[in-house]
C-alpha positions as CSV (number, residue, x, y, z in Angstrom):
1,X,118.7,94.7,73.5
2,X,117.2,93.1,70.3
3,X,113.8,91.9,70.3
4,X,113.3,89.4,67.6
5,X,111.4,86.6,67.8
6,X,107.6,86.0,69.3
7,X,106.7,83.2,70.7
8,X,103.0,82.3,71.4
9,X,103.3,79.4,74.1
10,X,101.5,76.2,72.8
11,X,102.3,72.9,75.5
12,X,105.4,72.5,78.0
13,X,106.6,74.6,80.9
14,X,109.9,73.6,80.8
15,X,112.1,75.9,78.6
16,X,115.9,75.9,77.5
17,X,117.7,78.6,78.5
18,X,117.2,81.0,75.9
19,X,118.9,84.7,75.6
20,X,116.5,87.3,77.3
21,X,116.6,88.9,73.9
22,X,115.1,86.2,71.8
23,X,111.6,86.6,73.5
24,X,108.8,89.1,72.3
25,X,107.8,91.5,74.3
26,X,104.8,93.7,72.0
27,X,101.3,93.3,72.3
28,X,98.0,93.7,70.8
29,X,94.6,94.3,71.8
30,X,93.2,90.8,72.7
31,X,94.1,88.5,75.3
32,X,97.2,87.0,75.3
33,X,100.2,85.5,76.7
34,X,103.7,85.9,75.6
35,X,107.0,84.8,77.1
36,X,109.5,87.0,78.0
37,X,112.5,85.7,80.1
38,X,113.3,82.0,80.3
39,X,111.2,81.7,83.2
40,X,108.7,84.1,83.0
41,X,105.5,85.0,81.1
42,X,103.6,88.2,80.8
43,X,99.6,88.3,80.1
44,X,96.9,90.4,79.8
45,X,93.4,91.4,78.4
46,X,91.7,94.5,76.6
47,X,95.2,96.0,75.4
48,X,96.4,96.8,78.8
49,X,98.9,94.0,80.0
50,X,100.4,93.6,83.9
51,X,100.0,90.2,84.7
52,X,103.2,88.2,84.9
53,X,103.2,84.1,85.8
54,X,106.0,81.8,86.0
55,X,105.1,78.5,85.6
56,X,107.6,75.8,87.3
57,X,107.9,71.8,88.1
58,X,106.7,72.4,91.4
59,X,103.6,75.1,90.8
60,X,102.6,78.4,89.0
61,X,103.8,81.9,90.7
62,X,100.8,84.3,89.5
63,X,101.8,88.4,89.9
64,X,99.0,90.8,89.7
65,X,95.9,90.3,88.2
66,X,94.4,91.3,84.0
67,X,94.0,95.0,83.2
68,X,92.1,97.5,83.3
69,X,88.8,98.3,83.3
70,X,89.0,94.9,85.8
71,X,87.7,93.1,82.3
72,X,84.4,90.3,83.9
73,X,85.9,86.7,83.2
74,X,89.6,87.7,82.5
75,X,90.5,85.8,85.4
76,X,89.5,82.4,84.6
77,X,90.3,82.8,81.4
78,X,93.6,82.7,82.6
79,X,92.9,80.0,85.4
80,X,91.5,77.8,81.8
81,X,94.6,78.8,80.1
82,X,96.9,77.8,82.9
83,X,94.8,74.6,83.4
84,X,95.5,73.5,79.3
85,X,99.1,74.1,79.2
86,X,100.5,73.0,82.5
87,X,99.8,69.8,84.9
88,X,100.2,72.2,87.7
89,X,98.2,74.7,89.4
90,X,98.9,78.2,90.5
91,X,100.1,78.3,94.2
92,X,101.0,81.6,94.9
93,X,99.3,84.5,94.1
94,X,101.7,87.8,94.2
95,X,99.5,91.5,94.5
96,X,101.8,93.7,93.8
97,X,99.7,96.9,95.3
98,X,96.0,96.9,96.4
99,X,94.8,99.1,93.1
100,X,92.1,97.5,91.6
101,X,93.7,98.0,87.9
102,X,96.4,95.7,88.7
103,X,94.8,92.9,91.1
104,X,91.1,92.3,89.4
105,X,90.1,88.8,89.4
106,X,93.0,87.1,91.6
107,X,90.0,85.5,93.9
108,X,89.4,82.6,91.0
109,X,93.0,81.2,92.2
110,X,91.8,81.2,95.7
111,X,91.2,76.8,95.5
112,X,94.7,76.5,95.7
113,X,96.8,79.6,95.6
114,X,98.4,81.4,98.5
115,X,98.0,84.8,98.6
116,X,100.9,87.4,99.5
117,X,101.3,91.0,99.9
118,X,102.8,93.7,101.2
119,X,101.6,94.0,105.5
120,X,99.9,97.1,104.1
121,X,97.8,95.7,102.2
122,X,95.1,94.1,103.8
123,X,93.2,97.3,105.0
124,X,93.1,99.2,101.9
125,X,91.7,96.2,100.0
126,X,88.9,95.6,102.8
127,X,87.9,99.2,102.8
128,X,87.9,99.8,99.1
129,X,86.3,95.8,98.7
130,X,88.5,95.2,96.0
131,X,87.9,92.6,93.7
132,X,90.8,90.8,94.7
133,X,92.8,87.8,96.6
134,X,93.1,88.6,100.1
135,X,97.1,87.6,101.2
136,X,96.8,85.2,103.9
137,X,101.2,85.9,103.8
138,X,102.1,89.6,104.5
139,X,105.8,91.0,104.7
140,X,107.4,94.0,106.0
141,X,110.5,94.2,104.2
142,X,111.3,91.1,102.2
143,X,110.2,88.0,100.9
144,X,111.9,85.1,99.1
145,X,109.8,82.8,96.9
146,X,111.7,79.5,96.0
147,X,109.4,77.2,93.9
148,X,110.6,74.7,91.2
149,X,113.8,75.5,91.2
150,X,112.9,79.5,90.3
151,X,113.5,82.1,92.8
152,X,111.5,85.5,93.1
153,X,112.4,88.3,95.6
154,X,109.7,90.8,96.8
155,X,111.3,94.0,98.1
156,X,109.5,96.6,99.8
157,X,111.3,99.7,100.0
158,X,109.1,102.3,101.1
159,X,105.9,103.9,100.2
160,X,106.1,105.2,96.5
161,X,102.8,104.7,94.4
162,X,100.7,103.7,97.4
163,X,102.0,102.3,100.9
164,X,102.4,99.1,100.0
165,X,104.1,98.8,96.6
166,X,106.5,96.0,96.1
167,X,108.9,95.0,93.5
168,X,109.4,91.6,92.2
169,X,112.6,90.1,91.2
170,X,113.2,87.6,89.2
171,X,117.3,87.3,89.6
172,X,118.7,84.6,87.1
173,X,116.0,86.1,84.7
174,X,117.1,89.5,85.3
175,X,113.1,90.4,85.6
176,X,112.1,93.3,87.4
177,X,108.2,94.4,88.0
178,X,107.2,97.9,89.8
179,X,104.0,98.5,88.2
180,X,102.8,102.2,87.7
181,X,106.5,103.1,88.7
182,X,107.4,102.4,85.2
183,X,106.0,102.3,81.8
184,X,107.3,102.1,78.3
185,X,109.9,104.4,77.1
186,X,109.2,108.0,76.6
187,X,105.8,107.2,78.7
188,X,105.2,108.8,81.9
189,X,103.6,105.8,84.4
190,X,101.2,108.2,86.4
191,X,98.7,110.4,84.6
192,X,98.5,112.6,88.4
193,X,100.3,111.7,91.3
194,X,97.4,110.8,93.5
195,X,98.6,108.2,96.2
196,X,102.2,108.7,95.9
197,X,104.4,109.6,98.5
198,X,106.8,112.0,96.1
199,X,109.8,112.2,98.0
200,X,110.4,108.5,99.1
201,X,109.1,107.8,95.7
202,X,112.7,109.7,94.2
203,X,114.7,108.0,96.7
204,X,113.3,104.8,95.8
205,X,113.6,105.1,92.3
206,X,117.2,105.4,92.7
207,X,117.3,102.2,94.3
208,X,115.7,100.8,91.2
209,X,117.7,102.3,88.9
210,X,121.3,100.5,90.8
211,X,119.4,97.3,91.5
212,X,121.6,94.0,90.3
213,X,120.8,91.4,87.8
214,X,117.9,93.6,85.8
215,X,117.9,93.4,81.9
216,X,114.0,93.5,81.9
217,X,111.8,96.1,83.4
218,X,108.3,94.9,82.7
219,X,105.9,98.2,82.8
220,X,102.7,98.3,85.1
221,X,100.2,98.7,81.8
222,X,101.2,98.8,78.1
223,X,103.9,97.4,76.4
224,X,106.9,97.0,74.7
225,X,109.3,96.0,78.1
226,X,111.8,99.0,79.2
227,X,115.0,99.1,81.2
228,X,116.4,100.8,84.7
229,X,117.5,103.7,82.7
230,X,113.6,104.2,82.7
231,X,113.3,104.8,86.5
232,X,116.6,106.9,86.6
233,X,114.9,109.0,83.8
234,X,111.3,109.4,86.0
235,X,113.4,110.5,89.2
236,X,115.0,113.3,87.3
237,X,111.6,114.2,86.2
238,X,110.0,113.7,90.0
239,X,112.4,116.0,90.9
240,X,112.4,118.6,88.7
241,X,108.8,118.9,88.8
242,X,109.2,119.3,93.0
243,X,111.6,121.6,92.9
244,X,110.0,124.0,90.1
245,X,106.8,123.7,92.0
246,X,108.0,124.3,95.6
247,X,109.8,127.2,94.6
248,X,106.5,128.7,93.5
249,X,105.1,128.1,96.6
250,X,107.8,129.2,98.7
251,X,107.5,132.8,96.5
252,X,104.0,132.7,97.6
253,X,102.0,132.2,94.0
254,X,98.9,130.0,93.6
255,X,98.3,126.9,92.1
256,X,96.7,129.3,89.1
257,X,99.8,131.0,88.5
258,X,101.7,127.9,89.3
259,X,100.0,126.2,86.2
260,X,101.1,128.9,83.8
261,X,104.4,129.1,84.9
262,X,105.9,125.5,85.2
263,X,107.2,124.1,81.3
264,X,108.8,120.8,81.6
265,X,109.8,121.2,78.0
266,X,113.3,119.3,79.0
267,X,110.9,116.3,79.2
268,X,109.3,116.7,76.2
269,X,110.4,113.0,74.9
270,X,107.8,112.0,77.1
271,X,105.2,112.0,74.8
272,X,102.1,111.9,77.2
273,X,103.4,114.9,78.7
274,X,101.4,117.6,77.4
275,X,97.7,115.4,78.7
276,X,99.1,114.4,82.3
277,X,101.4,117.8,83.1
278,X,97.9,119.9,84.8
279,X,96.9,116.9,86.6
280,X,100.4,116.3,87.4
281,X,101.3,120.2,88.5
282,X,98.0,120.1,90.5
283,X,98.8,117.2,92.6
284,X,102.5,117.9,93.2
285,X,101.0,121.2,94.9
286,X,98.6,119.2,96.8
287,X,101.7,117.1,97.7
288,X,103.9,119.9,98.7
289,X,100.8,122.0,100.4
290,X,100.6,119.2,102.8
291,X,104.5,118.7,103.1
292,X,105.5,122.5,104.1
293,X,104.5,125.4,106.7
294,X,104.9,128.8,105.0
295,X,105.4,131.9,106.6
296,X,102.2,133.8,106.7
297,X,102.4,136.9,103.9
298,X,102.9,140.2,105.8
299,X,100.5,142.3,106.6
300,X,98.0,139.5,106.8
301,X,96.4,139.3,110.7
302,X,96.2,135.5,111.6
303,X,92.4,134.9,112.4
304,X,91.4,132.3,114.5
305,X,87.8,130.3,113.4
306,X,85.1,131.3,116.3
């Protein structure tokens, strides 16, 4: 897909229907919003971009909040933006997953927003006090969206990167967003794999990767857009990484030898591999510690704690 013209959005919210491939999807360090479907906008603040809108006759869909580090003001900076360039105001607010990185600021569209998350949701964002929307509209599985004439599906498949990660679908866009299950190209999306459940996380990637009507997958932070082939490429590396691991373990060795034995040098066009590989090794062992029951080594007496 050819990426060859960028558009910096000036006025109307109505828009012809343009080829996917004549939007811009790259970014730069300020804030910004760029268009990058027909239908659908992407912005973002402080270089790190995961906030999508689609703006309709009818009302503004809002998905996820600025970027990181939760930047003070971001959010009405969009709410001013929105407020300039469309007669319309934001009524549904879409939190993709209850990390603060991705939801900051959401609150400001409270006056006449909706919010809506997975059921999940709600008692990880009390508990942490996330700075954040609270959904008043939960789902279990699914959730259809019809607004203006624009539909978007929320799918929850299982629990991946947290328990209550949803996608969002855009269909006659062919826009998909699983933030921090994808990232650029030749990115790995997790620098450890803290809150992630590994194993549905592989199945669910698989689902991803055969999902209809996706030419776009927007990443969770950073930029330029990728495609499915991205989550089909992170399963293969989920699952290597298990296996190599857990075949350690089974042989009995620690996390210390562990470290100095695993290469993932058949990954090596990830080029963030070489920073998040420890972190990674150490929390797929923590994963993996919790997942099995090993056979105690012989010649080892099982003590019971007085």
């Amino acid at each position: 897909m050819n990426i060859i013209t960028r558009l910096i959005l000036i006025g109307a919210f109505l828009f012809s229907p343009l080829a996917i491939a004549q939007f811009e999807t790259s970014w730069d360090n300020s804030r910004g919003i760029t268009q990058i479907s027909p239908h659908v906008f992407r912005w973002g603040a402080g270089g790190s971009i995961n906030g999508l809108f689609i703006p309709t006759s009818d009302g503004i869909i809002l998905i996820d909040g600025p970027a990181l580090p939760c930047e003070p003001g971001a959010g009405q900076w969009l709410k001013d933006e929105l407020a300039l360039r469309y007669d319309v105001p934001v009524r549904y607010v879409v939190l993709s997953h209850d990390h603060q990185s991705h939801i900051c600021g959401t609150a400001v569209f409270a006056d006449t927003a909706v919010a809506i998350g997975h059921k999940k949701i709600r008692p990880h964002l009390i508990r942490e006090g996330r700075i954040a929307a609270l959904p008043t509209i939960t789902f279990e599985d699914s959730m259809d969206i019809d607004l203006g004439g624009v539909k978007v599906v929320l799918s929850y498949f299982g629990p991946t990167h947290s328990d209550n990660l949803i996608a969002t679908h855009i269909p006659q866009d062919g826009v998909l967003f699983v933030p921090d299950l994808g990232r650029p190209e030749g990115q790995l999306p997790n620098p450890d794999l803290r809150d992630m459940y590994v194993d549905s996380t592989i199945e669910v990637l698989g689902i991803l990767a055969r999902m209809d009507d996706v030419d776009i997958v927007v990443p969770g932070h950073g930029s330029p857009v990728s495609t499915q082939a991205y989550f089909q490429r992170y399963r293969e590396y989920l699952t290597a990484l298990r296996e190599r691991v857990l075949s350690h373990m089974v042989e009995e060795r620690s996390l210390y030898e562990i470290l100095e034995l695993v290469s993932m040098d058949d990954f090596s066009d990830y080029t963030n591999l070489e920073k998040n590989l420890e972190p990674n090794i150490i929390t797929m062992y923590d994963y993996l510690y919790r997942y099995r029951e090993p056979n105690f080594p012989s010649g080892l007496p099982i003590r019971v704690p007085q």
